[in-house]
C-alpha positions in Angstrom: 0.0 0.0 0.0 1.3 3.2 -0.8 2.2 5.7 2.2 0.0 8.5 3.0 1.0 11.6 4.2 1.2 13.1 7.8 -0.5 16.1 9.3 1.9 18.0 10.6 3.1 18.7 6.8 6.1 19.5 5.3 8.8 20.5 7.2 10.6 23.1 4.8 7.4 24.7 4.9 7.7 25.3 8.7 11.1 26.1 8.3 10.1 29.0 5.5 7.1 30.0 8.0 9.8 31.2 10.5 10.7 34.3 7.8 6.6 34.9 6.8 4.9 35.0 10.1 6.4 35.5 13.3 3.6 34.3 15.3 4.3 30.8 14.2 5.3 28.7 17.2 7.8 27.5 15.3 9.9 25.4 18.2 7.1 22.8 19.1 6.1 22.1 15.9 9.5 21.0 14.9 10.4 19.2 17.9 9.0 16.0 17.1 8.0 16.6 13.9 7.4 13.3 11.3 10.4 13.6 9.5 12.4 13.8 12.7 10.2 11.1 14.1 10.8 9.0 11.1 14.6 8.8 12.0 14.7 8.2 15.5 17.8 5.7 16.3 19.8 4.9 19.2 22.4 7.0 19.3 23.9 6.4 23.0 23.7 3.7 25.8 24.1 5.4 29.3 26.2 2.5 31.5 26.0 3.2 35.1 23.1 1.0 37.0 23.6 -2.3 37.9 19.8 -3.3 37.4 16.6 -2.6 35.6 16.2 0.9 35.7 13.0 1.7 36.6 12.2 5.4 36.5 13.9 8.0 34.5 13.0 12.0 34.1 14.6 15.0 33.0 14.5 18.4 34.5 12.8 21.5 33.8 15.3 22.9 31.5 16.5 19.3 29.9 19.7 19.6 31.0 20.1 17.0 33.4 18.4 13.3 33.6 17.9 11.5 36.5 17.2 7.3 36.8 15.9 5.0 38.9 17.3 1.5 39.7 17.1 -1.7 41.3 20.6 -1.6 42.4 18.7 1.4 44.8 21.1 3.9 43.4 19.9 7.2 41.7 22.0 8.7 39.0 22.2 11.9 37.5 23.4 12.3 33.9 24.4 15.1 31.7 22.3 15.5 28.4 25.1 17.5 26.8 27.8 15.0 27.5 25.7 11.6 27.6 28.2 11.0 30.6 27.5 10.2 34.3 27.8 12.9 36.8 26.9 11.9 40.0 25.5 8.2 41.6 24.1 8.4 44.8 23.3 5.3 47.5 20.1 6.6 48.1 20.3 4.1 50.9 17.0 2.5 50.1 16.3 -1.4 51.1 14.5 -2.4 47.9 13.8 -0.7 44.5 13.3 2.4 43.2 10.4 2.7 41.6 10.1 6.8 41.0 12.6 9.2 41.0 11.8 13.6 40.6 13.6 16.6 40.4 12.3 19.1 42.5 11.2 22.3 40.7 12.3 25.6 41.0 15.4 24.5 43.2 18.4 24.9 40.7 18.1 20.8 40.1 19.8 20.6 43.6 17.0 18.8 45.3 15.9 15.2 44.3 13.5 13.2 45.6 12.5 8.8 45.5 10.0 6.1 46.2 10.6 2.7 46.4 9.4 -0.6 46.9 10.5 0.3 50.7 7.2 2.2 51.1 10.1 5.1 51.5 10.0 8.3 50.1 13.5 10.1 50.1 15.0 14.0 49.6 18.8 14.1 48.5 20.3 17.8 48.2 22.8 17.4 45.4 24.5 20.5 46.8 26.1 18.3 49.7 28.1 16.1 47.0 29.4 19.0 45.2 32.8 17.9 43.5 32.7 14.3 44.7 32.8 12.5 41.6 30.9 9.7 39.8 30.7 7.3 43.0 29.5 9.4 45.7 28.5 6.7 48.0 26.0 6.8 50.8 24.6 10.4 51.8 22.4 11.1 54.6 18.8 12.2 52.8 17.6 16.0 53.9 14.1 14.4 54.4 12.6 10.5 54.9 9.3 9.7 54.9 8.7 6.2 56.2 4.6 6.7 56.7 3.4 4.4 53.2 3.2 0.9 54.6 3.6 -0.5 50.6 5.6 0.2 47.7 5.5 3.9 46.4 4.9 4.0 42.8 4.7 6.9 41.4 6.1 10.5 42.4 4.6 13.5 41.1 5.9 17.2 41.4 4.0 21.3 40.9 4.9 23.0 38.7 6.7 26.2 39.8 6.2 24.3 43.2 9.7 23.9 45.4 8.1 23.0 48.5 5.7 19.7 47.6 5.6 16.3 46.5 3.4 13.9 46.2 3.7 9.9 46.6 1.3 6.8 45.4 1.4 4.0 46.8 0.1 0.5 47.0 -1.3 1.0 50.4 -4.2 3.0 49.1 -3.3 6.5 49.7 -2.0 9.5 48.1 0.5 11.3 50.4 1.5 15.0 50.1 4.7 15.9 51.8 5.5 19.5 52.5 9.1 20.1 53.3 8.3 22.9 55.4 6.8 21.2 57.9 8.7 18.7 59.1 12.0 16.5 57.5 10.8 13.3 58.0 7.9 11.1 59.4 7.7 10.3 63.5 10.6 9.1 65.3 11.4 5.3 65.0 8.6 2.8 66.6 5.6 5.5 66.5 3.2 4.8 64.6 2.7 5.1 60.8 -0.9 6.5 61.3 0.8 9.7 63.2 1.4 11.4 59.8 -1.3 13.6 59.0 -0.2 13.8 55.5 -2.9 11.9 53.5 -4.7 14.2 50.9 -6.5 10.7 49.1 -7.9 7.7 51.1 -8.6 5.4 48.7 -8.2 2.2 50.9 -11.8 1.8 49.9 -12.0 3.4 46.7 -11.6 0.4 44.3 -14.4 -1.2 42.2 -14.3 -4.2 39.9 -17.5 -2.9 37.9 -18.6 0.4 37.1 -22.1 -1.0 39.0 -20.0 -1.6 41.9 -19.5 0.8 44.8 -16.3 1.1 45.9 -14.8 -0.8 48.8 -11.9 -2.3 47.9 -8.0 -1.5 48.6 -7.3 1.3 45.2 -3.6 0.1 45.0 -2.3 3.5 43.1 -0.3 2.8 40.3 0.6 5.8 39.2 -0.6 10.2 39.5 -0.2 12.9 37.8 -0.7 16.6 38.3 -1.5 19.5 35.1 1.7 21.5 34.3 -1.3 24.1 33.0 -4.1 23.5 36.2 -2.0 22.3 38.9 -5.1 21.9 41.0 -6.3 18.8 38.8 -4.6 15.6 40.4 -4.9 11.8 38.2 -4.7 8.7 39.8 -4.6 5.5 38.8 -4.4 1.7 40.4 -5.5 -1.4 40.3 -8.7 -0.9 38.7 -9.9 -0.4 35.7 -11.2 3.8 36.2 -8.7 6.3 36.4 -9.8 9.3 38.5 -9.7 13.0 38.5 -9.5 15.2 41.8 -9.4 18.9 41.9 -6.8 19.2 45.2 -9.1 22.7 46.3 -12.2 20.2 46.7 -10.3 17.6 48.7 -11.1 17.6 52.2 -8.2 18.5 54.8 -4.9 16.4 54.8 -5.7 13.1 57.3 -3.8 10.5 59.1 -4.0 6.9 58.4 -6.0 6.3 61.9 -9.0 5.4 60.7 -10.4 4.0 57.2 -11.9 6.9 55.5 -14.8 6.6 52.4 -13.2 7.4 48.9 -13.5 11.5 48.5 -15.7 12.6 45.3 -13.9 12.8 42.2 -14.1 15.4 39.3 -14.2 12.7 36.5 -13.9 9.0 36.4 -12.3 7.5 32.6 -12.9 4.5 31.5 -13.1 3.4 28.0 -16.9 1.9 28.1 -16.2 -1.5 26.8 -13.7 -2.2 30.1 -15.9 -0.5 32.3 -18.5 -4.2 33.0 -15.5 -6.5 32.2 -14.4 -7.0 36.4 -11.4 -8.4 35.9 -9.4 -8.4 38.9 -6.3 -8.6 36.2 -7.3 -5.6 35.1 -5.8 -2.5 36.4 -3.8 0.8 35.1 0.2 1.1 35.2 0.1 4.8 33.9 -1.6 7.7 33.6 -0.5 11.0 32.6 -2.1 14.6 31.2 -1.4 16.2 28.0 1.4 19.3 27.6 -1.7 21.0 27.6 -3.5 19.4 29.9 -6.7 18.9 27.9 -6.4 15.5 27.4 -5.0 12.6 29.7 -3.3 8.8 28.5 -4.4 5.8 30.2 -2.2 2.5 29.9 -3.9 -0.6 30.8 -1.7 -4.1 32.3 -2.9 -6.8 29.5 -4.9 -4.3 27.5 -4.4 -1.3 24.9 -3.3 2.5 25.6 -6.3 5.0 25.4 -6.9 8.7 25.1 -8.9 10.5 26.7 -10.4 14.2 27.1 -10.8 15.9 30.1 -13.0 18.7 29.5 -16.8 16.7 28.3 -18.8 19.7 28.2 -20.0 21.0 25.0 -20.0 18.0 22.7 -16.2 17.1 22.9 -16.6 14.1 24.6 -18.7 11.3 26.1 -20.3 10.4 29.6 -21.5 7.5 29.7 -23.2 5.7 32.9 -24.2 2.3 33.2 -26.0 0.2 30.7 -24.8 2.2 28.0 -23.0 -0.3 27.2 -25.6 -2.6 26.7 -27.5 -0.2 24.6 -25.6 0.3 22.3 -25.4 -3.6 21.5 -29.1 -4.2 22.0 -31.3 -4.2 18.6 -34.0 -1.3 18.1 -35.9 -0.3 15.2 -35.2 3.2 15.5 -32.3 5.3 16.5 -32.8 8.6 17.2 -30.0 10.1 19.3 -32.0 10.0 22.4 -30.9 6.8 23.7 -26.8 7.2 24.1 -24.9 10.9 23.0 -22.9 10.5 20.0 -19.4 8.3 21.1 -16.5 10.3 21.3 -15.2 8.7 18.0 -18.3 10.2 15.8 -17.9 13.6 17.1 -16.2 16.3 15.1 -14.2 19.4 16.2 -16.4 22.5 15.6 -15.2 26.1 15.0 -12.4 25.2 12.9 -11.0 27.1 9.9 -12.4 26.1 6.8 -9.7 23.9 4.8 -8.4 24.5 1.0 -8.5 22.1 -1.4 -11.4 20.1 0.0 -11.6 18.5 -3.5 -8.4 17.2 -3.5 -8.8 15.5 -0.1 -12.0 14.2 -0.6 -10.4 12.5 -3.2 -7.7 10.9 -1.0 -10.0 10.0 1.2 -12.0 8.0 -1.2 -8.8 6.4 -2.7 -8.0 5.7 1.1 -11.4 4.0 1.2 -11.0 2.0 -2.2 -7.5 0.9 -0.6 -9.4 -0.7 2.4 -12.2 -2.2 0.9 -10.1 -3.8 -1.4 -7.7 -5.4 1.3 -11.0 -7.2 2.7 -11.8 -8.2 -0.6 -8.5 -9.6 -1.7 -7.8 -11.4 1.7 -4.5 -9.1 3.0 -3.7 -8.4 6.2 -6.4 -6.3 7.4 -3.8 -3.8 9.6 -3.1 -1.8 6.5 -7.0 -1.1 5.6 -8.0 -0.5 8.7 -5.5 2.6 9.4 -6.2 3.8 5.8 -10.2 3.4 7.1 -8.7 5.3 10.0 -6.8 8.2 8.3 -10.3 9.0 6.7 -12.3 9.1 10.1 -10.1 10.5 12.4 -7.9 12.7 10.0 -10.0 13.9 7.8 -13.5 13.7 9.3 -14.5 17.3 8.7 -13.6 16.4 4.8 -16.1 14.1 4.1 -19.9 13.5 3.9 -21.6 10.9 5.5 -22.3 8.6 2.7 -18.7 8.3 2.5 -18.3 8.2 6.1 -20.8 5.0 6.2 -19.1 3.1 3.9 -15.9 3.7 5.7 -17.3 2.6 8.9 -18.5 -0.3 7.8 -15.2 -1.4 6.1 -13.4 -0.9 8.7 -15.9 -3.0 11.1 -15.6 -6.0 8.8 -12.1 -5.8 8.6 -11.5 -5.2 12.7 -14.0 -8.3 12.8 -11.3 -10.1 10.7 -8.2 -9.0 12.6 -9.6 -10.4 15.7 -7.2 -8.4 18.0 -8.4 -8.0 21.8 -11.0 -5.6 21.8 -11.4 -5.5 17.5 -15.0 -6.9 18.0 -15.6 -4.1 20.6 -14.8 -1.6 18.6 -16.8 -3.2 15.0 -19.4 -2.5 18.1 -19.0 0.9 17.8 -18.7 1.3 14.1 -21.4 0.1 13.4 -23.7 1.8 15.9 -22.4 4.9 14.3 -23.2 3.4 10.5 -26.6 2.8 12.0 -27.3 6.7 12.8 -26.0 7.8 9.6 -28.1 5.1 8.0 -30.7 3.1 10.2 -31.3 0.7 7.1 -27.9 -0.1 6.3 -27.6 -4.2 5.8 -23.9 -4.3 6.2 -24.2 -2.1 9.2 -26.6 -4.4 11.3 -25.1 -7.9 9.4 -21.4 -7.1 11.0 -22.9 -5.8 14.6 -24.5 -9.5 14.5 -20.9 -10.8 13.6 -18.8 -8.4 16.2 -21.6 -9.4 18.8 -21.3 -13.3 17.9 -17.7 -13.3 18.4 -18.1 -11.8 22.1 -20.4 -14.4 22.5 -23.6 -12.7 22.9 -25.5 -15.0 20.7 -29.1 -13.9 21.9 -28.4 -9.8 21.1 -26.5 -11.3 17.6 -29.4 -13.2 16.7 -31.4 -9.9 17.0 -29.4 -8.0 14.3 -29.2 -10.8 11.9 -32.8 -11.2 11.7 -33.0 -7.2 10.8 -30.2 -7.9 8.7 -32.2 -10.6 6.9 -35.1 -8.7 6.6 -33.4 -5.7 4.8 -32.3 -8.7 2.3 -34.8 -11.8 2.3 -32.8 -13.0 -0.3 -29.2 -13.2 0.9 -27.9 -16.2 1.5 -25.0 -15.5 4.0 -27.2 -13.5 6.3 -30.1 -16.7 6.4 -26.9 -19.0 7.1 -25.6 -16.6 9.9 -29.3 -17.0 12.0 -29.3 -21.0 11.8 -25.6 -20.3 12.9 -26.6 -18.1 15.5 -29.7 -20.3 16.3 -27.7 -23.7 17.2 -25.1 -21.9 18.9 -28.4 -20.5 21.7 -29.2 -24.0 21.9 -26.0 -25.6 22.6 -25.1 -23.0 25.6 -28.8 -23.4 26.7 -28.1 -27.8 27.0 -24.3 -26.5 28.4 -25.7 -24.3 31.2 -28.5 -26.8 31.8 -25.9 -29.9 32.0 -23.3 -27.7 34.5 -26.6 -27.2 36.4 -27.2 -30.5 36.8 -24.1 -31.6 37.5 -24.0 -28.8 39.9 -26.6 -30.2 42.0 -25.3 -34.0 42.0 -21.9 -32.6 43.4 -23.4 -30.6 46.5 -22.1 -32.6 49.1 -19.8 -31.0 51.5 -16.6 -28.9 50.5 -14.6 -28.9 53.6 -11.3 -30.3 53.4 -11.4 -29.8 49.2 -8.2 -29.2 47.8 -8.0 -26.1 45.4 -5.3 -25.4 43.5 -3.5 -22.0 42.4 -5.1 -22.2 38.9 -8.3 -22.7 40.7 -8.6 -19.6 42.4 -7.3 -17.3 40.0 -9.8 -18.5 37.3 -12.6 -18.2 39.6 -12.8 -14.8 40.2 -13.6 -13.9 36.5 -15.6 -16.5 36.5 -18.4 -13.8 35.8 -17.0 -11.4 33.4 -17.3 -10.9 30.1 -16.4 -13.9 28.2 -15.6 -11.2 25.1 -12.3 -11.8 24.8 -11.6 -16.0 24.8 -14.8 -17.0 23.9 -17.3 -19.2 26.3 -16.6 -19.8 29.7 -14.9 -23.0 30.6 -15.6 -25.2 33.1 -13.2 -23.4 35.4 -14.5 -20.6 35.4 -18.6 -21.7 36.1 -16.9 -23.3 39.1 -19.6 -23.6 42.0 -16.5 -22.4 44.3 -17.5 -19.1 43.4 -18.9 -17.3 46.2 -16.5 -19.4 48.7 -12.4 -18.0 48.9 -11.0 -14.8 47.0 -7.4 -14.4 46.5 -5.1 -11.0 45.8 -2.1 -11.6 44.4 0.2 -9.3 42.8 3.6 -10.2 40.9 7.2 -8.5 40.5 8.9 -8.8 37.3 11.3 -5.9 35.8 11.3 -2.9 38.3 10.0 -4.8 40.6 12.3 -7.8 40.0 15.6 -8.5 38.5 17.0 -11.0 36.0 18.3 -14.2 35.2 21.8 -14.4 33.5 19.6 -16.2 31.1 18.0 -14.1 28.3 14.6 -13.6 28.6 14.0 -15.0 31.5 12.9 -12.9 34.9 12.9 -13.0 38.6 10.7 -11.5 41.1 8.5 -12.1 43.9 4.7 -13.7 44.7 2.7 -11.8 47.4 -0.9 -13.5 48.1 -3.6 -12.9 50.1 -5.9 -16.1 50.3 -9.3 -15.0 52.2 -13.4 -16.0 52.1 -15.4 -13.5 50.1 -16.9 -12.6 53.9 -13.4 -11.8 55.4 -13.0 -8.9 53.0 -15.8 -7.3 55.0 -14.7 -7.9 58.4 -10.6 -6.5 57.1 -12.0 -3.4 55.8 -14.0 -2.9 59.3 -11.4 -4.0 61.5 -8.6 -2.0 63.0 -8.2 -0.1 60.8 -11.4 1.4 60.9 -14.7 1.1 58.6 -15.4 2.7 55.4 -16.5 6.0 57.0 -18.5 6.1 60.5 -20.2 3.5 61.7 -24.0 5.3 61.6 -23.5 6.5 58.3 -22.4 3.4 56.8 -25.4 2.2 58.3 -27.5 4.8 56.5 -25.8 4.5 52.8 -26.4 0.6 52.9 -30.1 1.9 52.5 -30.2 4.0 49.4 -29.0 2.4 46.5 -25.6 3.1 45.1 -25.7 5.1 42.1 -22.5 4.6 39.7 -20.6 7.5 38.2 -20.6 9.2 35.1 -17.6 8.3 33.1 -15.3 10.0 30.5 -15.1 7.1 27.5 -12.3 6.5 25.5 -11.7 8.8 22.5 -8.8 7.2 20.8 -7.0 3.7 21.4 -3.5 2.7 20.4 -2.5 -0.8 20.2 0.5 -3.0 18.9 2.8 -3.1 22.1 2.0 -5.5 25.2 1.9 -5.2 28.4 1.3 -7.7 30.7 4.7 -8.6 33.0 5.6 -5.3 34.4 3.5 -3.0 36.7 5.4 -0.1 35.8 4.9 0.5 31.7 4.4 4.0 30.9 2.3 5.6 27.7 3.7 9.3 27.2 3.4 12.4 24.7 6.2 12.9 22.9 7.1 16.9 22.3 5.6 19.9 23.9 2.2 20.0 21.5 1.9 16.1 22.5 1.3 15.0 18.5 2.7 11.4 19.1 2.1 9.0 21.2 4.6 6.3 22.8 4.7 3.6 24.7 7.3 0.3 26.1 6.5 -3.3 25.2 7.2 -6.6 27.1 8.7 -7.6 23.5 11.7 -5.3 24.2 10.6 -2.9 21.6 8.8 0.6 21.9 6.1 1.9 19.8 5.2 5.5 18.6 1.9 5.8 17.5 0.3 9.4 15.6 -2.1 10.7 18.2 -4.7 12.1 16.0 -5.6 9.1 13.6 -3.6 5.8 16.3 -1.7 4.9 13.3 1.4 3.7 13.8 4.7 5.2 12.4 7.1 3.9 14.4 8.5 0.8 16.4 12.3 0.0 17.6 14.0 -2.2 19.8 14.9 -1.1 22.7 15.6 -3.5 25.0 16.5 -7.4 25.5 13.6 -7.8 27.4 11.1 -5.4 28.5 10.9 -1.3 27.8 9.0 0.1 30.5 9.9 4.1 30.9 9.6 6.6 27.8 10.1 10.1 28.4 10.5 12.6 25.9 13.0 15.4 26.4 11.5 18.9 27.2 12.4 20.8 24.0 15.0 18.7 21.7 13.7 15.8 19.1 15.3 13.4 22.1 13.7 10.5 23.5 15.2 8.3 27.2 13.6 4.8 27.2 14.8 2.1 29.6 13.6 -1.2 31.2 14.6 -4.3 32.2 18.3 -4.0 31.0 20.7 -2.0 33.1 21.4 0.9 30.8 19.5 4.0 29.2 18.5 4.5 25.9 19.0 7.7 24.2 17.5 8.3 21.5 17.6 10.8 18.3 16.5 11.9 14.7 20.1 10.2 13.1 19.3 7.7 10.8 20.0 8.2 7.3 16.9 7.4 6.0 13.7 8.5 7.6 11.2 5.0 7.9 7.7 4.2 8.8 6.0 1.0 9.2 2.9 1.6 8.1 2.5 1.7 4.2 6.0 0.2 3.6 6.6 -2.6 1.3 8.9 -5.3 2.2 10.7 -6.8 5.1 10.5 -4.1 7.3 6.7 -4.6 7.5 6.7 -8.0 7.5 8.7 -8.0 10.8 6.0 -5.3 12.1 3.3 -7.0 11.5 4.6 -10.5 13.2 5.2 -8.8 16.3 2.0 -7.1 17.2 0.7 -10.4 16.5 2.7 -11.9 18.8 2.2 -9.3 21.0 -1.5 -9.5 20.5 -1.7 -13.5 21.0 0.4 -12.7 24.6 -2.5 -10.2 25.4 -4.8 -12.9 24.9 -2.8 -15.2 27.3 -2.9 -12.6 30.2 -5.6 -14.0 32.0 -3.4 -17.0 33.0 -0.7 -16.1 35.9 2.0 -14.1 34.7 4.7 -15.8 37.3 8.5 -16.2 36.7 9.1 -19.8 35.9 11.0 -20.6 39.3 8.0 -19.1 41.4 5.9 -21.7 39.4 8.1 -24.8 40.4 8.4 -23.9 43.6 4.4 -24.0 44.3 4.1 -26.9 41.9 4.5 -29.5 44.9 2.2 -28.1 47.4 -1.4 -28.0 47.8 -4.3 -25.4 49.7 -7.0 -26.3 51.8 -10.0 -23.6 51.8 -9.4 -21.5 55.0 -5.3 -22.3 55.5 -3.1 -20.1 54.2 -0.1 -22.7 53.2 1.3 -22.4 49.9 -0.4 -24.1 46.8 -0.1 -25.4 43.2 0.6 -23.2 40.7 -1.2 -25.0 36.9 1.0 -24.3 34.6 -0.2 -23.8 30.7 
């Protein structure tokens, strides 16, 4: 397929633009312009840590760059020399997870988290003209109040005096250096600092029907660089959150177990939103240069963007059963029942474009390119960004005929991909074919086929039959009810024999031996069975209701690795408990979810879910599934690409405005998880499971791009977002290092001991 041009256009024109009209911002839109982007190489490997380096950020002026390591060091590099300046033993007992410059202090004061639950100021000042190796150094402030890893450090803007740590306990902790260089003396107790600004030890949900109750284990925050009152959080679930810090209530100890605080927005895209995966949680979330729109990076799923300002038709709220709407059959559609998705709607009070002719033109060759590929049996990736290019690039261009048909081809050719989440959105696709055109065939035939595929045979029968009617005579559609038909009755005689079966093994559980496998299927034994097809017997285990289990895994950052290639270490924590024990932990010592009276009080009005922010763009080709630390970033300071690390050792750059993707590179042996774009230079820092630093810049000879290119190149593109897609498909099964799976081969778990068990391997 031929290449199609990008959006940022030509780069000599830029340059010329610099003599013709000095408004032109001419610095950002260079920075990472495609050309430049196109050329991206490695062009030096910072040597230094002696582990995976796990954080890595540059300061305000991009001067300096600070990492992050397993070996609990933090180093400081030059970005002018590419050499190591200073390397600090933070004095840290496990890894460092997060590492910040402080504003507005000269890049003298830095600051850590790690898996210590320890948050650490260093004043660089104090090792003036040491060297390289400057050892051990007493930290200006240590905050030992987390009682879990801290994962994620986040800093103001113009702010010298403030940080902010998330952790795994739950809470969001602000630390003001003014008042106080460290936490309580040794043996008080950690509840003494009155430091938390978010309590959200029971602000987790599994569904978006759900109210929250659960442990929010934060991933990952963020704060605006333009509204630093707007705070993001994300954890181990699947909505990220948006506070505004001057509606938060005053800053609390840990004393007593307080309810979730009101949030500003919750994001979700909608299809993830009912899944209730406990596997399913957020490593990253970050805000836009500009602070309009945030990123969302999901452990075993895509990345997603997102805007944060809904009102006036820019984006989509959507509350619960929306989602079922908009797969449910009904003659009519007439905008009343679900706003227009996020995808559908198009920017208003824009300048008027030249040469409309001449795009609408491309646009149809564009279309004629992807209808084709379905027709001649190619790989579908090409024709679906080429179906993509017309919708999201060039949406103002064209009419809505055009706009149908484009739709629909790219429905039908998602619906042949078959990546995680394709069918989901073919969903949307063709929801938005049906309001263009309510009596569209193809529209309603490939909802029945998207709906089939996530096994929702009854709501697929539905469409079909309309599908049918539109054409009596087709012969495909009248073979797709029978289809559709036999597959209703054999999970009717499936459910009816696991029923039966059910009731001739009720005899008495005590004593029954579960294994490893056991309990982690069973706790998604009720979601969606979208993404692997039906159910298996596993999973419609009548254990249900009976033991829970939290688990959570360390590989890369939170882990090392074997001298072995590819193969990691890390650790296994677990938490085996009955469904009721959750219940009594979160009213134990710890205190309730709020007071006692009022808890009794909200138990009697029905919880009402949230609004939430739905996706408006998703990006996908990378994996990430074994590290809980992956980052998604904006790349320049106008934010036009997208990037993200891959468990495949590569990292991916994706356009933002049309999710197409231009560029991919190998970055490490293993795993990249850390991506971080240098303030004003065409300079990227990646890093991950290896030991060194990645940098990054526009220096090959030759400027390439993997989609629209011929060849080789491609070929080895498109085989490893399949892979990468066929591991994202896997992620439901235990992601453990091999060693932790021998050594819980042997042993076996009785319901209510908390011994160690058998791990199934697949």
């Amino acid at each position: 397929m031929d290449s199609f041009a990008f959006h940022d256009g030509n780069i000599y024109n830029l340059l010329d633009s610099r003599h013709t009209d000095t408004r032109y911002d001419f610095n950002p839109s260079v920075q990472m312009h495609s050309s430049f982007v196109r050329r991206l190489s490695q062009e030096r490997e910072l040597e230094g840590h002696q582990g995976c380096v796990n954080a890595i950020s540059w300061n305000s002026r991009g001067s300096l760059l600070i990492s992050g390591s397993d070996d609990t060091r933090i180093n400081i590099w030059s970005y002018f020399s590419r050499k190591l300046l200073h390397s600090i033993d933070t004095g840290h007992s496990a890894n460092i997870f997060c590492t910040k410059f402080v504003p507005e202090t000269s890049d003298e004061l830095v600051v850590s988290g790690a898996g210590d639950a320890e948050v650490r100021l260093f004043n660089l000042a104090r090792i003036s003209g040491r060297g390289q190796d400057d050892s051990a150094i007493t930290p200006s402030a240590l905050y030992q109040c987390h009682t879990r890893r801290v994962k994620k450090l986040a800093v103001e803007v113009g702010n010298p005096h403030v940080v902010w740590s998330a952790s795994e306990d739950g809470t969001l902790r602000q630390h003001d250096f003014r008042e106080g260089s460290s936490c309580p003396p040794a043996g008080a107790s950690h509840q003494e600092c009155r430091n938390v600004l978010l309590d959200l030890r029971c602000g987790a949900k599994r569904l978006l029907a759900d109210p929250p109750k659960q442990t929010l284990a934060l991933k990952s925050c963020d704060i605006s660089s333009n509204r630093p009152h707007l705070l993001l959080v994300g954890g181990s679930d699947a909505f990220a959150r948006l506070y505004d810090r001057r509606m938060l209530p005053p800053l609390t100890s840990c004393r007593k177990r307080m309810s979730a605080p009101p949030c500003v927005n919750y994001f979700c895209p909608m299809h993830l939103s009912e899944h209730g995966r406990p596997s399913l949680h957020l490593t990253h979330v970050t805000f836009s240069p500009n602070g309009e729109e945030v990123l969302l990076s999901y452990s075993g799923e895509h990345v997603y963007l997102m805007d944060v300002n809904h009102a006036g038709g820019r984006g989509m709220r959507y509350t619960m059963g929306d989602a079922s709407k908009i797969m449910s059959f009904t003659p009519t559609l007439n905008g009343l029942e679900l706003h227009p998705l996020v995808s559908d709607v198009l920017q208003e009070n824009l300048p008027i474009r030249s040469n409309a002719a001449a795009r609408l033109e491309k646009c149809r060759r564009l279309v004629e390119i992807a209808r084709n590929s379905m027709e001649e049996g190619t790989n579908p990736f090409y024709g679906i960004e080429a179906c993509s290019e017309v919708l999201e690039g060039h949406g103002r261009d064209i009419g809505p005929m055009l706009r149908h048909e484009c739709l629909c081809t790219r429905a039908a050719l998602l619906l042949k991909r078959k990546w995680k989440n394709d069918a989901h959105m073919a969903i949307r696709d063709c929801y938005n074919a049906r309001r263009i055109d309510n009596a569209s065939f193809r529209a309603h035939y490939y909802m029945s086929e998207a709906l089939e595929q996530l096994c929702k045979y009854k709501e697929a029968l539905d469409f079909a039959i309309a599908a049918q009617c539109l054409e009596p005579s087709n012969s495909i559609v009248a073979e797709k009810v029978e289809n559709i038909k036999k597959n209703i009755a054999a999970a009717e005689a499936e459910k009816n024999n696991k029923a039966n079966d059910g009731a001739a093994r009720s005899e008495p559980r005590a004593g029954r031996v579960l294994s490893l496998s056991d309990i982690l299927y069973r706790s998604e034994a009720n979601s969606d069975a979208s993404q692997d097809g039906p159910r298996s017997e596993r999973e419609d285990s009548d254990y249900d209701e009976e033991v829970e289990v939290d688990f959570e895994t360390s590989i890369s950052g939170d882990e090392g690795r074997d001298v072995e290639a590819n193969v990691l270490h890390g650790s296994l924590n677990l938490r085996i408990h009955r469904r009721g024990d959750l219940t009594r932990e979160t009213g134990s010592a710890n205190g309730s979810c709020g007071s006692p009276s009022s808890s009794s009080q909200n138990d009697k009005i029905p919880y009402q879910p949230e609004a939430v922010v739905d996706m408006k763009r998703r990006y996908v080709g990378h994996c990430n599934v074994g590290t809980d630390i992956k980052q998604a970033s904006f790349l320049g300071q106008r934010g036009e690409y997208i990037a993200s690390g891959s468990d495949d050792g590569r990292w991916f750059i994706w356009e933002k405005q049309t999710g197409r993707l231009i560029k991919m590179l190998v970055g490490d042996e293993a795993v990249v998880n850390c991506v971080q774009s240098h303030p004003f230079d065409c300079v990227v820092a990646t890093s991950g499971i290896d030991s060194t630093i990645k940098i990054w810049t526009p220096s090959a000879s030759v400027p390439t791009i993997v989609a629209g290119v011929a060849g080789p190149e491609t070929a080895d593109v498109l085989e490893a977002m399949e892979s990468n897609q066929r591991k994202l498909y896997r992620n439901r099964e235990p992601i453990l290092p091999y060693e932790l799976l021998e050594r819980f081969r042997m042993h076996e778990f009785s319901e209510g001991s908390l011994h160690p068990f058998e791990c199934a391997q697949s």
